[in-house]
C-alpha positions as CSV (number, residue, x, y, z in Angstrom):
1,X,-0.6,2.7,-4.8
2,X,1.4,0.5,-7.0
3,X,4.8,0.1,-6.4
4,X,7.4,-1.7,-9.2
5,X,10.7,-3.1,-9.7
6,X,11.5,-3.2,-13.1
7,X,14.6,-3.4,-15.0
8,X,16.7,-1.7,-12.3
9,X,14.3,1.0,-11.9
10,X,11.9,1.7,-8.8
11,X,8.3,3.1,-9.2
12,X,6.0,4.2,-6.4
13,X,3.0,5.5,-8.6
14,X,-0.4,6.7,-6.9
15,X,-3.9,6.8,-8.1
16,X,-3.3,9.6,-9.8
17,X,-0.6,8.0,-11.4
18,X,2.3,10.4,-10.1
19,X,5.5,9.0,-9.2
20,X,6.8,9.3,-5.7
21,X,9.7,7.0,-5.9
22,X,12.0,10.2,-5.4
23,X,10.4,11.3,-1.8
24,X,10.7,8.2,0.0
25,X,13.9,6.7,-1.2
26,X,14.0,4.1,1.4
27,X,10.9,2.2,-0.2
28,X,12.6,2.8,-4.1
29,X,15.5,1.0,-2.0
30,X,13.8,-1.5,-0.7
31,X,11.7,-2.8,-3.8
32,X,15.1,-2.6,-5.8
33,X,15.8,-5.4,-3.4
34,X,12.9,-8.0,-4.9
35,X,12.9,-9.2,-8.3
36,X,10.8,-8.0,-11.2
37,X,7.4,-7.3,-9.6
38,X,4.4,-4.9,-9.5
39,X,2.9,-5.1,-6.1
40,X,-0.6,-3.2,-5.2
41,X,-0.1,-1.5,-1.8
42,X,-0.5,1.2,1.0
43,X,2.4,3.5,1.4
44,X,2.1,4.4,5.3
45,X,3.9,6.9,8.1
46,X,3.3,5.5,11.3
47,X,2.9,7.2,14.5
48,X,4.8,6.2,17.3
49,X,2.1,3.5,18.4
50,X,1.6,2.1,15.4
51,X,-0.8,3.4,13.8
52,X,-0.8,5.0,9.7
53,X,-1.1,9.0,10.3
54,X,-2.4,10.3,6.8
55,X,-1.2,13.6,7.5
56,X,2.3,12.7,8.0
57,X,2.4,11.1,4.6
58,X,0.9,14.1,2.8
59,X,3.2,16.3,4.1
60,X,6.4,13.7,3.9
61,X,5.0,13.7,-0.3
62,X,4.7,17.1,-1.0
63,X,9.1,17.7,0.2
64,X,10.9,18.7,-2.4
65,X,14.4,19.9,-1.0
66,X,17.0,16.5,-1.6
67,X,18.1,17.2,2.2
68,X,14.4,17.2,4.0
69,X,14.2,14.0,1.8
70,X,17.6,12.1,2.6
71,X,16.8,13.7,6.5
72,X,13.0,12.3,6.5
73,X,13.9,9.1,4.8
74,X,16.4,8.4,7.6
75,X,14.8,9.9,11.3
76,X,10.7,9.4,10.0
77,X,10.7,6.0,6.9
78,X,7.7,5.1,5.6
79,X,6.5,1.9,4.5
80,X,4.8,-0.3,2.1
81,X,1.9,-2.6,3.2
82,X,1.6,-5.2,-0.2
83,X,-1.7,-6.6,-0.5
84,X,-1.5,-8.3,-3.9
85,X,1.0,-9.4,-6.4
86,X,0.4,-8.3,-9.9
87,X,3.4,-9.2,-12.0
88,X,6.5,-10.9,-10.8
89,X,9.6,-11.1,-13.2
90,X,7.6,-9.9,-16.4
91,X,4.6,-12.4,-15.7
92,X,1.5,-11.2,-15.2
93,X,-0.2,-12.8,-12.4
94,X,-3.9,-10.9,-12.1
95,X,-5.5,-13.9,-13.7
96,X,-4.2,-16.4,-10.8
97,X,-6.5,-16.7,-7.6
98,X,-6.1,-14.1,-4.9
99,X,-5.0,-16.9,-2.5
100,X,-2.4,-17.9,-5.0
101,X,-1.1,-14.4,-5.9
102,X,-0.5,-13.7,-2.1
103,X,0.9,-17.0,-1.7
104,X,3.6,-16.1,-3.9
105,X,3.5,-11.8,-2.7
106,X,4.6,-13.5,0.9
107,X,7.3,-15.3,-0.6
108,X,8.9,-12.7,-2.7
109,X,8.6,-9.8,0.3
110,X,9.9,-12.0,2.7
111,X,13.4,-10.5,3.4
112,X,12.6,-7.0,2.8
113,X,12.4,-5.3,5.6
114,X,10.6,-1.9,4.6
115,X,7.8,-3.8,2.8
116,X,5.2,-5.5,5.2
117,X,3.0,-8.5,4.0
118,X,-0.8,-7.9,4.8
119,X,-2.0,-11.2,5.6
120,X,-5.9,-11.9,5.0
121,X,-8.6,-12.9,7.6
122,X,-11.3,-15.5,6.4
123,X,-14.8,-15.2,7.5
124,X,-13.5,-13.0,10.0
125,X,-14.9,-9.9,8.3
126,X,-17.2,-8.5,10.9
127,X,-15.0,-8.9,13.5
128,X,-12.2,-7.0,11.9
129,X,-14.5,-4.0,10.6
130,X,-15.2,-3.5,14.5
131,X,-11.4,-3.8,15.4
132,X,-10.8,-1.0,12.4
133,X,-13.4,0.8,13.9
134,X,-12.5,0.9,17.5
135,X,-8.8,1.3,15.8
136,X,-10.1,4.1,14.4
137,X,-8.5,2.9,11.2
138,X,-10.0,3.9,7.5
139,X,-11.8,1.1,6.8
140,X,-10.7,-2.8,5.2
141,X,-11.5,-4.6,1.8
142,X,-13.0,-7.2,1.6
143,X,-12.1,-10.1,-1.2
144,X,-13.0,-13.1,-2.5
145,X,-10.2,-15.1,-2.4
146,X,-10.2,-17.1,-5.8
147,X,-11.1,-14.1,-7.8
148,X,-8.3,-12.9,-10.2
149,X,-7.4,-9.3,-9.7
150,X,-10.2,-6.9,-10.8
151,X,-9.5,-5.0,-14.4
152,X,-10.7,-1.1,-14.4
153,X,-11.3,-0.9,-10.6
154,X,-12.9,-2.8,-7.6
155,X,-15.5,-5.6,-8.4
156,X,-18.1,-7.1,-6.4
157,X,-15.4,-9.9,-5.6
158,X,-13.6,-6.8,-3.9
159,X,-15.3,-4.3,-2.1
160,X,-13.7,-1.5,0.5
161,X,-15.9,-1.0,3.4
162,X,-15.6,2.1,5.4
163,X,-15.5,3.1,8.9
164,X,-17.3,6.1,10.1
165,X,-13.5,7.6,10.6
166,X,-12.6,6.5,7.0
167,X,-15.7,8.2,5.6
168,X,-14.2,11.7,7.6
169,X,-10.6,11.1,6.4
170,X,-12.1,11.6,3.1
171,X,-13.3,14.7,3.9
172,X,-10.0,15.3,5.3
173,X,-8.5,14.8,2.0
174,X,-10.8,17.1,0.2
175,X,-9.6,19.8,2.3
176,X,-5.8,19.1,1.7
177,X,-6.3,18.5,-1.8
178,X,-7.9,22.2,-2.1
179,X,-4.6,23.7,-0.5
């Protein structure tokens, strides 16, 4: 997901490039709180212990009522995970080193209590893709970190490795993409 500030205006826009700034109003909030930017990021629900429950989410998307919303928004939030920083106050950034770009992501999130910096683990890679896995998490990515954000998709200098539960979330999503 990419989520923007710009000019006073909030913008939560998915790969499919719809809008859901209007069903979580506490993350539209909370990015109206940072400057100018357009961050790449994970909206996530979290279940009591932590961990992201796709399902919630799905469901939390699809309200449409103004009271569920305000009433969600308030007893279940969501939040942002920001991975990269792809334009801060009208700059565009992609062409900076990922190291740089989240240098500057950490700084700019700081205060913002809905928004969560995802930090990076070097040379660590293995190791983490058996923590997701015993997690039971989706998967991680896995990026260089002086590569400039990719243009038109991942890159070999950023590749999303899957966990065996990742690859059945997918089919997951199939099945509540057919509803």
């Amino acid at each position: 997901m990419f989520a923007a500030h710009r000019k006073g205006r909030a913008e939560l826009i998915s790969r499919r490039g719809n809008d859901f700034a209007d069903q979580f109003p506490e993350i539209a909030a909370a990015l109206l709180e940072l400057p100018d930017v357009v961050l790449d990021c994970e909206l996530v629900m979290l279940t009591a212990d932590g961990r992201p429950d796709f399902e919630r989410l799905w469901r939390r998307s699809r309200l449409k009522r103004a009271i569920w919303i305000k009433r969600s928004a308030r007893t279940a939030p969501a939040c942002l995970y920001a991975f990269d920083l792809l334009e801060l106050e009208e700059k565009d950034v992609r062409t900076l080193p990922l190291n740089a770009r989240k240098a500057m992501l950490k700084e700019v999130i700081a205060t913002v209590r809905r928004i969560r910096y995802t930090d990076h683990i070097e040379e660590q890679g293995v190791v983490l893709f058996r923590v997701a896995e015993d997690l039971g998490l989706e998967g991680i990515v896995a990026k260089r970190a002086d590569a400039p954000y990719p243009r038109g998709g991942r890159s070999k200098d950023w590749v999303k490795i899957k966990t065996a539960h990742g690859r059945h979330d997918d089919e997951e999503r199939a099945k509540w993409n057919e509803r």
